[in-house]
C-alpha positions as CSV (number, residue, x, y, z in Angstrom):
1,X,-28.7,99.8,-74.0
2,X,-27.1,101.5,-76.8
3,X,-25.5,104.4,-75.5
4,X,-23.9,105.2,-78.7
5,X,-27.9,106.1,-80.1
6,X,-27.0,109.1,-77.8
7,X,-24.7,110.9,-79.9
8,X,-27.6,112.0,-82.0
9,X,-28.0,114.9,-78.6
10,X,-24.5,116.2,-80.0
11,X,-25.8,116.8,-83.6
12,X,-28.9,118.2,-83.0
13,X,-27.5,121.0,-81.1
14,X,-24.5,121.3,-83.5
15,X,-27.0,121.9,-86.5
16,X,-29.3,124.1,-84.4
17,X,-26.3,126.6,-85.7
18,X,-25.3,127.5,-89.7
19,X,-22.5,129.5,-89.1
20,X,-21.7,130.3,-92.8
21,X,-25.0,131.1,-93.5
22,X,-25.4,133.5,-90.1
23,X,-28.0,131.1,-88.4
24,X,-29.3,130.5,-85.0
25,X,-32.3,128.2,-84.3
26,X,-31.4,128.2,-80.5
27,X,-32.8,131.5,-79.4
28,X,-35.2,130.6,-76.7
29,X,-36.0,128.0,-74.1
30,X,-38.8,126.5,-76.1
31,X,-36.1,125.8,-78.9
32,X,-34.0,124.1,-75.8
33,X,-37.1,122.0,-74.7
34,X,-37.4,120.5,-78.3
35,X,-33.8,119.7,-78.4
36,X,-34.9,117.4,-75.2
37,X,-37.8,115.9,-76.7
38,X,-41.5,116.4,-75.2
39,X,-40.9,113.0,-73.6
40,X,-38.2,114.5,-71.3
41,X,-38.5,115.5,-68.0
42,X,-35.6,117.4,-67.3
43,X,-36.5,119.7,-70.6
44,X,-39.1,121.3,-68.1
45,X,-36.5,122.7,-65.5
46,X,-35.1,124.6,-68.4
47,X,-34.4,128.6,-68.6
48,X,-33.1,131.1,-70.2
49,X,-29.6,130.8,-68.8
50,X,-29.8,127.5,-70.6
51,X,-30.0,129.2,-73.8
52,X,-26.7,130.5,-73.6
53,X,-25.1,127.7,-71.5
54,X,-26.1,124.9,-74.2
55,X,-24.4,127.8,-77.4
56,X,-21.6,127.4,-75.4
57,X,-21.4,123.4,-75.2
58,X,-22.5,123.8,-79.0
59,X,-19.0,125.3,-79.5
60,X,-17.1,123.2,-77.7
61,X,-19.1,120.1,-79.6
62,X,-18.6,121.9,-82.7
63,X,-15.0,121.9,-82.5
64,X,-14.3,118.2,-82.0
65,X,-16.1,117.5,-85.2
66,X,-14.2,120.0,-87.2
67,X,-11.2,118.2,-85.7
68,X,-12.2,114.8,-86.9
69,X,-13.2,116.0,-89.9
70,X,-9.9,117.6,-90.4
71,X,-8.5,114.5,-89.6
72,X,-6.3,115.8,-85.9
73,X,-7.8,112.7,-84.3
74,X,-5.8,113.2,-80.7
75,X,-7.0,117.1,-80.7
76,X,-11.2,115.6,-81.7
77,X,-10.4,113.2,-78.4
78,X,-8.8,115.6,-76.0
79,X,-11.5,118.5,-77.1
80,X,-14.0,115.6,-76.2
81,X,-12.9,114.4,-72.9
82,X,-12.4,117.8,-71.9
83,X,-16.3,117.8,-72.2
84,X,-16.6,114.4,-70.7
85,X,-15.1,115.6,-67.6
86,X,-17.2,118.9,-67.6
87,X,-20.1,117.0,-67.3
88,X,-20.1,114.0,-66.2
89,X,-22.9,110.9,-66.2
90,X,-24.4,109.2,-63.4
91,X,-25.5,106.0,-65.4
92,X,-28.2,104.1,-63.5
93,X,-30.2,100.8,-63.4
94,X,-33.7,101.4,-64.7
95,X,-36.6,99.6,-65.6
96,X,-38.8,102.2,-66.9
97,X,-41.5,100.2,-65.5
98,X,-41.5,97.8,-68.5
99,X,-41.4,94.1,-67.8
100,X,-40.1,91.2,-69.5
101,X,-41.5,88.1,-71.3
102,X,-41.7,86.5,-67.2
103,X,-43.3,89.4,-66.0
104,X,-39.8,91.2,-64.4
105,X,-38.7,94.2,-64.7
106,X,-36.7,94.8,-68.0
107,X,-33.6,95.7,-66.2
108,X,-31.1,97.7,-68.2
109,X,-28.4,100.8,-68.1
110,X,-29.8,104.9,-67.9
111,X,-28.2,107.8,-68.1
112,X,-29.6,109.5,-65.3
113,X,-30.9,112.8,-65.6
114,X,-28.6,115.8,-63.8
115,X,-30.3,118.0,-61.5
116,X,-28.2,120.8,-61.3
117,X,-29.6,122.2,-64.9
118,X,-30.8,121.1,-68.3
119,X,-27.6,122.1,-69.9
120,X,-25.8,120.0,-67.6
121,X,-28.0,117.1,-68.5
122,X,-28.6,117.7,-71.6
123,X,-24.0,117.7,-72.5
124,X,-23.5,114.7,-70.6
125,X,-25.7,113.0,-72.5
126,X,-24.6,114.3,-76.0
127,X,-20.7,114.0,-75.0
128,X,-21.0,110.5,-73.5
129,X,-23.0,109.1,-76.6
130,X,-20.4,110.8,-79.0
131,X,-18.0,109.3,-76.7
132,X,-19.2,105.8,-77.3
133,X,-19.6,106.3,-81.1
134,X,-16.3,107.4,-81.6
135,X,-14.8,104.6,-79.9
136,X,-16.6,102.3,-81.2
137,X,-16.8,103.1,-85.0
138,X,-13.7,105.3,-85.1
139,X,-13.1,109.1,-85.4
140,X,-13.3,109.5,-88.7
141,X,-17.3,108.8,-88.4
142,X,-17.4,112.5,-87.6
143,X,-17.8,114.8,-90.4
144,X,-19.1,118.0,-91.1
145,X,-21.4,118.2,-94.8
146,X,-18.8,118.9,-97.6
147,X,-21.7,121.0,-98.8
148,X,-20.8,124.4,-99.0
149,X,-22.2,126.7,-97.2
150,X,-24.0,124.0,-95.2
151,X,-21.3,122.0,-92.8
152,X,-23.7,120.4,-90.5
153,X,-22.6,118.1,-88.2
154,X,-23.1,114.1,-89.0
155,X,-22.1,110.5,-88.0
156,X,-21.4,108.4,-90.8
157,X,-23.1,104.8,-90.9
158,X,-22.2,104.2,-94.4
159,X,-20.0,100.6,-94.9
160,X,-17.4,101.8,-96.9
161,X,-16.9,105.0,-94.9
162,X,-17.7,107.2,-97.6
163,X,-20.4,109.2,-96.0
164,X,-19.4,113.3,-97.2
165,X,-23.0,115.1,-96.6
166,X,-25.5,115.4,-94.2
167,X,-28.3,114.9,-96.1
168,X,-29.9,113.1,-99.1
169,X,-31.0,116.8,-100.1
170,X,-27.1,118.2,-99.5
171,X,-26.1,115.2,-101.1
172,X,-27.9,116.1,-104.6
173,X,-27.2,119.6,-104.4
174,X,-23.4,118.8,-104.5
175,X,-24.0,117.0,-107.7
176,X,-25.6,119.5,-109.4
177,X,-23.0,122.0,-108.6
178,X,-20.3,119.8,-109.3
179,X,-21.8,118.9,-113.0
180,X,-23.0,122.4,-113.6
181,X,-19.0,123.1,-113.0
182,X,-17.8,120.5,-115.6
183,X,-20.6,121.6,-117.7
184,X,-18.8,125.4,-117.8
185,X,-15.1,124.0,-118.0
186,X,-16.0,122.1,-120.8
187,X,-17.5,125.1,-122.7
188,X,-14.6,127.2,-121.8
189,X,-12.2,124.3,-123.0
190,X,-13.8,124.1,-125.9
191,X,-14.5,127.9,-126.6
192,X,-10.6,128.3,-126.4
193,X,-9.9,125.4,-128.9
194,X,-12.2,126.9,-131.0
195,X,-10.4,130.5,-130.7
196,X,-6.9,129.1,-131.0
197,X,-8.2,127.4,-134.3
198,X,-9.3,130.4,-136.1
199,X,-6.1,132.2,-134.7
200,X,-3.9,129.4,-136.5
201,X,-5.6,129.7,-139.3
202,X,-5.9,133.6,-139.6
203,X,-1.9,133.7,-139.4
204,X,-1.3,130.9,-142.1
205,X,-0.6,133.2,-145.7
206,X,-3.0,132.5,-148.0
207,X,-1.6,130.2,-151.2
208,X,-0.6,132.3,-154.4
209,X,-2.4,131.2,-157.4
């Protein structure tokens, strides 16, 4: 099992939040049950209290990717396994009742599912996938979009490590802004070459006859 696939629970709550643009998607338990998935069971035990209690892991997840994408790798660890000992997993041997080629049980490692709360179940998850990401493709995988005022949460995948937004649509909005700005420096540039011209040649004294 890929445990790694589970740090995708860490983003998705992350970007349920746009601070610099004052939004909130996570206002209610149904928003908390889609978080889950409709597949999940342990989305169905889940309140109101969890609306507040996951904010708060949001927080606390949004910090260690502002640290790694700041580039304090020791502070994106330590903020992490401060979560990872918050809430534990309980992996598990399942079979999910699939069977193999021979007709056994596809045997392979779970996260179980915490009882206590959906929060609880619900940060294990997300910390121990992030967890396994980060070790295994490095801290600098976590970014936040260099799209401003957008800075969701991603992982970067690319090969070259050169990943900087968090979407294709972030992505081309970047360019534009960043040509539209060259565009307007080069009109200035040449507006005041053009002024400094007709000043040089307004103070040259005009040849006697």
């Amino acid at each position: 099992m890929d445990l790694a696939s589970y740090s995708d629970y860490a983003v998705r709550l992350v970007n349920t939040e746009e601070p610099l643009r004052g939004t909130d998607a996570l206002t209610s338990v149904e928003a908390v049950r889609t978080l889950f998935g409709a597949a999940s069971q342990v989305a169905r035990r889940a309140t109101d209290a969890d609306v507040t209690r996951l904010r708060s892991v949001r927080a606390r997840l949004r910090a260690v990717f502002t640290a790694a994408d700041e580039g304090d790798e020791r502070l994106a660890v330590d903020l992490l396994n401060a979560l990872l000992l918050d809430f534990p997993v309980s992996p598990k041997v399942s079979g999910h009742d699939l069977l193999n080629e021979e007709g056994r049980p596809d045997w392979h490692m779970h996260l179980a599912e915490h009882t206590s709360n959906a929060t609880a179940a619900y940060a294990a998850t997300a910390a121990m996938g992030l967890a396994f990401h980060l070790t295994g493709y490095g801290v600098d995988r976590l970014g936040l979009c260099q799209a401003q005022p957008c800075r969701n949460a991603y992982l970067d995948t690319s090969t070259n490590r050169s990943r900087r937004y968090c979407s294709d649509r972030c992505a081309t909005r970047a360019n534009v802004a960043a040509y539209r700005a060259r565009k307007r420096l080069e009109t200035e540039r040449s507006a005041s070459t053009g002024r400094t011209a007709e000043a040089s040649q307004a103070s040259v004294a005009p040849t006697e006859r």
